[in-house]
N, C-alpha and C positions, 0 to 999 in steps of 0.2 A: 429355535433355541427356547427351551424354559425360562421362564425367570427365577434367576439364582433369588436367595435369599438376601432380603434388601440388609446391608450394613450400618452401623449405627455413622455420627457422626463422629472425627475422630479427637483425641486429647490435643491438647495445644503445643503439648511437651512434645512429643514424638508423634506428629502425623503419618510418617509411613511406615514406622514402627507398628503403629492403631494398628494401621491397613492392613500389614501383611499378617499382623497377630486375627484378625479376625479372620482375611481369607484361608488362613492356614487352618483356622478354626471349623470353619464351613467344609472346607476340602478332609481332612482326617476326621471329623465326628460322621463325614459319610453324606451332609448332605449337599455336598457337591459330587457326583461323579468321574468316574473316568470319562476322560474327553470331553467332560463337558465348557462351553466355553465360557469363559470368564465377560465381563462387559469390558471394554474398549478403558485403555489408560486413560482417556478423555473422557472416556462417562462416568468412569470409577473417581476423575477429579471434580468432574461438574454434579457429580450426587453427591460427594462428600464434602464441596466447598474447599477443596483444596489444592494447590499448582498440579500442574500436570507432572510437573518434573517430581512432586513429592508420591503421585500415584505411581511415578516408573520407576522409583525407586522401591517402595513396597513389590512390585513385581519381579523388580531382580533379585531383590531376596528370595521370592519363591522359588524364580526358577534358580538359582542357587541351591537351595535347599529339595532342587528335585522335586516338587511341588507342581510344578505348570510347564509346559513344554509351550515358547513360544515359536511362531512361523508366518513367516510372511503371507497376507490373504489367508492364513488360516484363522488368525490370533490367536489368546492365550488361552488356551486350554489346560483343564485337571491330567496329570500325567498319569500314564495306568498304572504308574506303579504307586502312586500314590494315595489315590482313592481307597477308602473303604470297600465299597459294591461301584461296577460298573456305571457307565449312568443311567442308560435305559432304563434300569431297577428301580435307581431313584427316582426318575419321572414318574415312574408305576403306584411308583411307594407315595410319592404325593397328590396322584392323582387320587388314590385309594382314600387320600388322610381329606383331602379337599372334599371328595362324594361322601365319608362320612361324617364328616361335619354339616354337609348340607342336608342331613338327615337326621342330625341329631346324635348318630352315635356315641356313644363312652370311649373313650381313646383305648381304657384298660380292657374294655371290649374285642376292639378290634385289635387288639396286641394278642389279646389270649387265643382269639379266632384263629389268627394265623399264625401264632404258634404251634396248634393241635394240628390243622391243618398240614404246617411243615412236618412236622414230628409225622403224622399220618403216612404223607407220601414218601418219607424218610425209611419208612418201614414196610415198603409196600415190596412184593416180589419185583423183580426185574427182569425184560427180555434179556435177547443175547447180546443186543446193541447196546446195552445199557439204561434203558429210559423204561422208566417208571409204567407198568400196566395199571391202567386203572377202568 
């Protein structure tokens, strides 16, 4: 498992209000994936300093809201129907954002990169199976 994106601490008023407003955050702007799994109701309350009953409530919202598909021995995971991109993509996509920062790159760089890129293969002739010649 990745490590998701670390959460802030949450407001006083509505602690699992915060919670589910931020993972719900994470999960629809995409960078959480499909399937990917959530940290445990008890890591998500001992990272954020708050009861454990207040982290599982934040996650019944989710999965209420279609958001996270939980299972026993599997735990909480992003539901497919809910993510933006798969997760895979998103591991790709950070490992991508992670290598060019260790280099220094322009962020507007690598965004434009692989836009021309996508756009590129987007437009490339196709076999009979469908996938891209290149």
């Amino acid at each position: 498992m990745t490590t998701p994106p670390t959460l802030s601490p949450t407001d006083d008023a509505s602690p699992a209000l915060d919670i589910y407003r931020q993972l719900r955050g994470l999960i629809v702007s995409g960078q959480l994936g499909a399937g990917e799994r959530l940290p445990t109701v008890r890591q998500t309350a001992q990272d954020l300093n708050v009861a454990p009953g207040t982290a599982a409530k934040a996650y019944k919202l989710l999965e209420r809201d279609g958001l996270v598909v939980t299972r026993t021995a599997a735990g909480t995971r992003v539901a497919d129907a809910a993510a933006v991109l798969p997760g895979p993509v998103v591991r790709r996509i950070r490992e991508l954002v992670n290598e060019a920062e260790a280099v220094g790159s322009n962020a507007d760089d690598v965004i434009d990169v692989l836009r021309v890129i996508w756009q590129t293969r987007s437009n490339m002739p196709t076999t009979q199976e469908g996938t891209n010649v290149s």
